[in-house]
N, C-alpha and C positions, 0 to 999 in steps of 0.2 A: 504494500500500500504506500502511496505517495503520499504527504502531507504538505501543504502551500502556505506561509503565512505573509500577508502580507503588511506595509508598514507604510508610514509618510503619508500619508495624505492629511489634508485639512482644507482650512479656507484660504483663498491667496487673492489681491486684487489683480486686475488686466494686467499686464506685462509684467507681472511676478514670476516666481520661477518654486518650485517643488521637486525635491526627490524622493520615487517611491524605492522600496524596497521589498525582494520576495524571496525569505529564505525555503527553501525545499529540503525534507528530511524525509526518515523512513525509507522503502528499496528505492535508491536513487539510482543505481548502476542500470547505463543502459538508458540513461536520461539523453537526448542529444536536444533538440530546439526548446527552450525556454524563453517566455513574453509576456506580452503582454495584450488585455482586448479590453474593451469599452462600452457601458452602458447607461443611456441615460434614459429616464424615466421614458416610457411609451416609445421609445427607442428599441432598434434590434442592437444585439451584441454588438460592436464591431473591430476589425482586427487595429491594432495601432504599432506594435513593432514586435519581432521577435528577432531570434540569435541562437545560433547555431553553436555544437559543441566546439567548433572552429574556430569561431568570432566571426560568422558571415551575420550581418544584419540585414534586415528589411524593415520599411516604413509603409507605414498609410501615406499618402500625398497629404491629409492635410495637416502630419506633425513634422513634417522633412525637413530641416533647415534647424527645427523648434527643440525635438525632441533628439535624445541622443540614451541607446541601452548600450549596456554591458554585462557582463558578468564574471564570477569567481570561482571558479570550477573548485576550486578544491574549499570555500565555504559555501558551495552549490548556492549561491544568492546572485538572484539579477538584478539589476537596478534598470530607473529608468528617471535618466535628469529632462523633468520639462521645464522649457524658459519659455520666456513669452506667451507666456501661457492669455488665454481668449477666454469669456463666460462658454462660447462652444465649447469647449475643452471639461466644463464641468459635466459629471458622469462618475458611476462606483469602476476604478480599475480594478481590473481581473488578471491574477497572475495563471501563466498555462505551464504547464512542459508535458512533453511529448515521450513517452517511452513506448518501446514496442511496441507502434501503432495505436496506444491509446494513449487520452489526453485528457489529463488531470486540473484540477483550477482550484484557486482559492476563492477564500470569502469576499474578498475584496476590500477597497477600499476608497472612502469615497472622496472626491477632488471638486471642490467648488471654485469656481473663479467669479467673482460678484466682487463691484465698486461698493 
């Protein structure tokens, strides 16, 4: 069983910045793409960046430039620093990782961007 927890979120005004964090514990071996996804009320899920056991990243188009993940293979924790952050941008993140074709997620947590 995998276990996600995730951290960082709060309230932030427009062009602030937040860093989330998602440590993963439990059978980790065999982990490879860990990220992140997005949901805001009456909203569908949707993907915002993930990263490969390699360090290969991908973005949503609208965090690119904004948002930047990584992570720490040997504290299995991914991060993801958002600047710039928009009231769009407020939504509960969801941490994923991918092991042997299935995919696991935390509780989330939630990112407001409000003046």
């Amino acid at each position: 069983q995998v276990r996600l927890v995730e951290s960082g979120g709060g309230t932030v005004q427009p062009g602030g910045a937040l860093r989330l964090s998602c440590v993963v514990s439990g059978s980790t071996f065999g982990i490879n793409a860990m990220g992140w996804y997005r949901q805001a009320p009456g909203n569908e899920r949707e993907f915002v960046a993930d990263i490969t056991l390699g360090g290969s990243a991908n973005y949503a188009d609208s965090v690119k430039g904004r948002f930047a993940i990584s992570r720490d293979n040997a504290k299995m924790t991914v991060y993801l620093q958002m600047n710039s952050l928009k009231p769009e941008d407020t939504a509960v993140y969801l941490c994923k990782a991918d092991r042997f074709g299935r995919r696991s997620w935390g509780q989330g947590t939630q990112v407001t961007v409000s003046s």
